[in-house]
Phi, psi and omega in degrees: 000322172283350190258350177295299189308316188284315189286346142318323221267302176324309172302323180260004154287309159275021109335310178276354160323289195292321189292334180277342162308322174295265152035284170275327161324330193281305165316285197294325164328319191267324168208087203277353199285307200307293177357273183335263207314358161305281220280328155334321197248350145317306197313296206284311176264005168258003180039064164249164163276010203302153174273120174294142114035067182299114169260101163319084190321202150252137196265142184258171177255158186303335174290356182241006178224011172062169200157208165237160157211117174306096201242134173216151185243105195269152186277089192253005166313329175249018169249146166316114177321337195252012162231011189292296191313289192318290169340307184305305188274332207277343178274327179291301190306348153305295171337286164337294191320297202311324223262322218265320192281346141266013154113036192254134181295121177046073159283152181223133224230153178182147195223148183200160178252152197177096182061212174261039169277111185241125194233185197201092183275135153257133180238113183262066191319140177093302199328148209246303207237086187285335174271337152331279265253330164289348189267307181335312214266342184299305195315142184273151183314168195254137158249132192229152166227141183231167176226163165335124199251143196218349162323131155267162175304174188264161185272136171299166193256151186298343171286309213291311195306302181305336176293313180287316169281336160300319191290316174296345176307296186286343166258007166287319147331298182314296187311312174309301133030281168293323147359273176297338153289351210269310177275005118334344186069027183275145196289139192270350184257348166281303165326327178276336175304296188287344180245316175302120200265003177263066195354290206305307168291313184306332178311331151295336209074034177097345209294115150272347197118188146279127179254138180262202184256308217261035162332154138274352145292072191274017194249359181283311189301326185271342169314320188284338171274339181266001182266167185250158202275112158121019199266160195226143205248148190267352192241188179242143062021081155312116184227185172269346168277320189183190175276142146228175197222160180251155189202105198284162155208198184303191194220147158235201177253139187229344170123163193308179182168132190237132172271119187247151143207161190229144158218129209297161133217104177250169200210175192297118219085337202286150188281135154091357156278101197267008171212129159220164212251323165228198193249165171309316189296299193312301192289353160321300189307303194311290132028298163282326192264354157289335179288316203292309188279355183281130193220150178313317189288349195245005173332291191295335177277349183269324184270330151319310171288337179241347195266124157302004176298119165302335213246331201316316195303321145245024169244358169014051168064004179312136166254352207062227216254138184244155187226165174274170175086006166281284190287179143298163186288354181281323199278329174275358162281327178261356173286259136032332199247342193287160171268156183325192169016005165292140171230139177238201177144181341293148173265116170247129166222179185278018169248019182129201191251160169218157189258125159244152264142084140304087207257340203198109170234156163193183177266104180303166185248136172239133174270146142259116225227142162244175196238175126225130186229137175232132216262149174245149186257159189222149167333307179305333171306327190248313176254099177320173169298152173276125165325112174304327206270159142213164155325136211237332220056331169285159216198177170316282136037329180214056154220148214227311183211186233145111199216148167296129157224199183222165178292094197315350197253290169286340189100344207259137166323146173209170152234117160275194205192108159217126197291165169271181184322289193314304187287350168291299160335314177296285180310326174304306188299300179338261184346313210264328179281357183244359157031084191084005197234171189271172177197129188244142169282146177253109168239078177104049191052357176243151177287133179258333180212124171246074206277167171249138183318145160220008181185136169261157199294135160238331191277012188074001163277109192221124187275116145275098197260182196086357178289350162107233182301169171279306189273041154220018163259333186288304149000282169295353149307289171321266161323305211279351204246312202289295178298357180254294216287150175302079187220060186275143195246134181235140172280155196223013154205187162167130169255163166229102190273107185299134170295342161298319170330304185294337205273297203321325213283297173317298170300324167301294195320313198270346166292334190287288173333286180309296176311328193268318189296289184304334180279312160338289178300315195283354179278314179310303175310307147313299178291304207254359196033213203312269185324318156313304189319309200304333194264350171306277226296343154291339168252029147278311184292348185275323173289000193243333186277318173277016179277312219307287215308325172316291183303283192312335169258003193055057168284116167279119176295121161255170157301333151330297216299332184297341200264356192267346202262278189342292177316329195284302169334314180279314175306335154331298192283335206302332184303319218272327185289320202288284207298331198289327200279320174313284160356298186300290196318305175297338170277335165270013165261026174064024187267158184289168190254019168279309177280355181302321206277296199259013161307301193338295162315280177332288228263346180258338188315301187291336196266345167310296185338280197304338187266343212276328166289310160335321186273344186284295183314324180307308183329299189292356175271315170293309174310323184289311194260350202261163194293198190257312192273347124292338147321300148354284171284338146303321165293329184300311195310292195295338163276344168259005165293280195313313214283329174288345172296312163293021184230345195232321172255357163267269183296317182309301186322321173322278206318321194262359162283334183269328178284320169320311179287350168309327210219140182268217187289324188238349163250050191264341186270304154341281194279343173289339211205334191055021178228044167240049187277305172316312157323287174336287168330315202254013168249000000 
């Protein structure tokens, strides 16, 4: 019975653990400023690395963070009445894509009927250049078909060189530059504060991490497996991005690494075989019959010769050192599962079959490592990259329709396609010059699709298999159908919601907030003594885990969403008055004040339940029917719903369960409660 009694006792000791650990993670998440600043001045006078706090904002909605709004009208005249809806949304999902491709935060796009009316509200929180985003949203969707682009780049011009070559001059200088301040003894995380050309670090003193083998930098990794902790590089460090200069610091264990090589054999279907040489059965064979013959010694040579890997020519199938969670899963399971010097196969994955050749394991290493980098310019800086895709000439403009269908053989979803006279015409040329090769669809410059030929077309007929799900091939229709069709949109109103509004807006709000919490807490506390304290300090953890949940899940805050969290705030505490006054009830039947606390608890559950559910369905009934600033305040509502049942019925419960062996049998209605004059009596 004591060791029953102890290990109870125990469980609610890390209970109170665990609840003030939420308590403060929640806190410094939610407000991260005090933390940072520790840890700055730790950083500066112990000359450490420590990493800050990411702070994360909160995303406001347009009525607290100002924008536009948008009334828009669309245009149906050329469309067929049983196609009017679809449209309608394929214009708002267009819509959306655009306004989010110019950096506008949480847009919100919403369609409606009105009469013979078709309307489009947009709402653009932030937004800086409100006629961008009407000239963007005006344009009728683009539907585009491209093909491989095989043109070469163009050469830079001798002024573009000379330019390029001063520039990299002067930033080879800087970096030496820093070099000789470095030896000098000048601090190296201030000097990256003030110099370093990398955003994501300087901010840090330079601070990267742990760096793995699996780097997109190995030549930073390998400095770093050949240096000792604390050593700083006397030379500049050459990458393809810039100069850098270094700074080692400790080592951990990063997990198994295996030296692998391999060699593809892909086939016609397979991702990423842009040329293939066989049908699936042959490279089975091929495959097998590369297995029979493969000896450690003769690996690199079977696979120069043979392997479809694009890169093989010089990677003679080498992959270097694989750590998991790299390849796919077929192919690293049987890498992994294998013994040293084994080669096993064929291995089938979705690029083909592979020969594989476990040459090595050992246990990786990860370095810490900080930078100062200074950026360099390389040709693609001045002549962009060649474009993969180019212009096909087919275009939405002859594509006449886009429909779900299903394969009469296998069953699996498709979008057929059929082009008019022109596109018919187009496509047949498509077809027949990309042969075994992709052709990509385009809607609003992005690709939706990339089927590969497997024949050529001559009738205007086309399949897109691979579309997944039934409701993301009606989807891709659905675009496909919104970019051929005519659905140009006028604008018919537009407001500008000033951002003071929102900030004034805020500031009342969170003053309001602060005045209703606080007379809240001092009334619990007053009224409830010691089980009041217990439910103050819960309901400080249900306000600090929800705001945290706000930031971390991105809830757009509107004011509604404040006033719905505010409300919440109060609605809080009724759980903690119901279990208390249940408490009061049972100690003035003379029950003792352990079981009074957990009747308490017991016998208030269902009417917590039954109210607190009646408020969530009401919440989803807003969320279903209701405009965007109320959704808002629904969503607010029901995440501080679900959070005050855990803060009231977990951690309070914790708490006055850890506090109960404090007070005995007879003075526990007094000093607990102020309510054990009727006990008394009745003892």
């Amino acid at each position: 019975m004591r060791r029953h009694t102890s290990d109870i006792r125990s469980k609610v000791k890390w209970g109170i653990v665990g609840i003030f650990a939420l308590l403060i993670v929640s806190g410094v998440f939610v407000y991260p400023k005090p933390v940072n600043t520790v840890i700055s001045w730790l950083n500066e006078k112990a000359a450490l690395a420590l990493p800050l706090v990411p702070d994360k904002p909160f995303k406001l909605g347009l009525d607290l963070k100002g924008g536009a709004h948008l009334t828009y009208e669309a245009d149906m005249s050329a469309i067929a009445e049983s196609e009017r809806s679809n449209a309608l949304e394929g214009v708002r999902d267009v819509i959306e894509r655009r306004v989010g491709g110019i950096g506008v935060s949480e847009p919100q796009v919403q369609t409606s009927k009105v009469g013979d009316s078709y309307r489009l509200t947009v709402d653009l929180p932030g937004i800086q250049d409100i006629q961008q985003a009407v000239d963007l949203i005006g344009q009728t969707p683009i539907l585009e078909f491209k093909e491989i682009n095989t043109e070469p780049p163009r050469e830079l011009t001798a002024e573009e060189q000379e330019e390029l070559e001063t520039y990299n001059a002067d930033a080879q200088k800087r970096a030496n530059d820093i070099l000789r301040r470095l030896n000098r003894k000048e601090s190296f995380e201030e000097l990256a504060r003030e110099l370093s050309e990398d955003e994501a670090s300087k901010v840090n003193g330079g601070y990267l991490g742990y760096l793995t083998s699996t780097t997109t930098e190995p030549e930073i990794y390998a400095w770093a497996a050949s240096s000792t902790a604390g050593t700083i590089s006397k030379t500049l460090l050459t990458t393809l991005d810039g100069y850098n200069i270094l700074k080692r610091g400790g080592e951990r264990e990063s997990g198994p690494e295996v030296l692998a090589s391999h060699i593809l054999i892909c086939y016609l279907g397979a991702v990423q075989c842009d040329n293939p040489m066989y049908n699936k059965d042959e490279a089975r064979a091929k495959a097998q019959e590369l297995f029979d013959q493969a000896t450690g010694d003769n690996f690199a040579a079977l696979a120069e010769e043979n392997s479809t890997e694009p890169t093989v020519s010089f990677t003679k199938g080498s992959l270097g050192w694989v750590p998991r969670g790299l390849a796919v899963s077929e192919f690293e399971n049987a890498l992994f599962s294998a013994e040293k010097g084994q080669i096993i196969g064929p291995v089938e994955t979705a690029f083909g079959f592979h020969v594989i050749y476990k040459q090595d394991e050992r246990i990786g290493k990860a370095y810490e490592v900080s930078r100062i980098f200074i950026d360099t310019r390389s040709k693609t800086d001045i002549v962009p990259p060649q474009e993969e895709w180019k212009d096909t000439g087919l275009s939405g403009k002859q594509l006449s329709r886009a429909q779900v269908v299903t394969d009469p053989t296998t069953g699996a979803v498709q979008v057929s396609l059929n082009f008019n006279d022109e596109g018919t015409k187009l496509f047949a040329e498509i077809t027949e010059r990309n042969l075994g090769k992709q052709v990509a669809i385009f809607l609003d410059g992005q690709a939706i699709s990339d089927p590969r030929v497997q024949n050529v077309i001559r009738d205007g007929q086309a399949v897109i298999t691979g579309a997944g799900n039934i409701q993301e091939a009606r989807m891709l229709a659905q675009r496909l159908n919104t970019g051929a069709l005519p659905v140009p949109v006028e604008l018919a109103s537009q407001e500008t919601v000033g951002a003071t509004l929102g900030a004034q807006s805020v500031s009342m709000s969170v003053t309001a907030g602060i005045i209703g919490v606080v007379v809240v807490m001092l009334f619990m506390a007053l009224y409830y003594r010691l089980p009041g304290v217990l439910s103050v300090i819960s309901l400080a953890l249900y306000i600090v885990v929800t705001l945290a949940l706000f930031k971390l899940i991105g809830v757009t805050l509107t004011l509604a969403g404040i006033a719905g969290f505010i409300l919440s705030i109060g609605m809080a505490v009724d759980a903690n008055i119901l279990i208390f006054e249940r408490m009061k009830e049972e100690l003035q039947q003379g029950k003792s004040l352990k079981v009074a606390v957990e009747e308490g608890f017991k016998r208030a559950w269902t009417s917590i339940r039954d109210g607190n559910v009646s408020t969530l369905i009401t919440c989803a009934l807003l969320i279903w029917l209701g405009t965007n600033f109320v959704k808002g305040f629904a969503i607010a509502l029901i995440i501080g719903i679900l959070v005050s049942l855990f803060s009231a019925i977990t951690a309070t419960r914790v708490m006055l369960r850890f506090v109960v062996p404090w007070f005995t049998a007879r003075d526990g209605g007094p000093l607990f409660l102020g309510s054990g004059r009727h006990s008394k009596e009745q003892s």
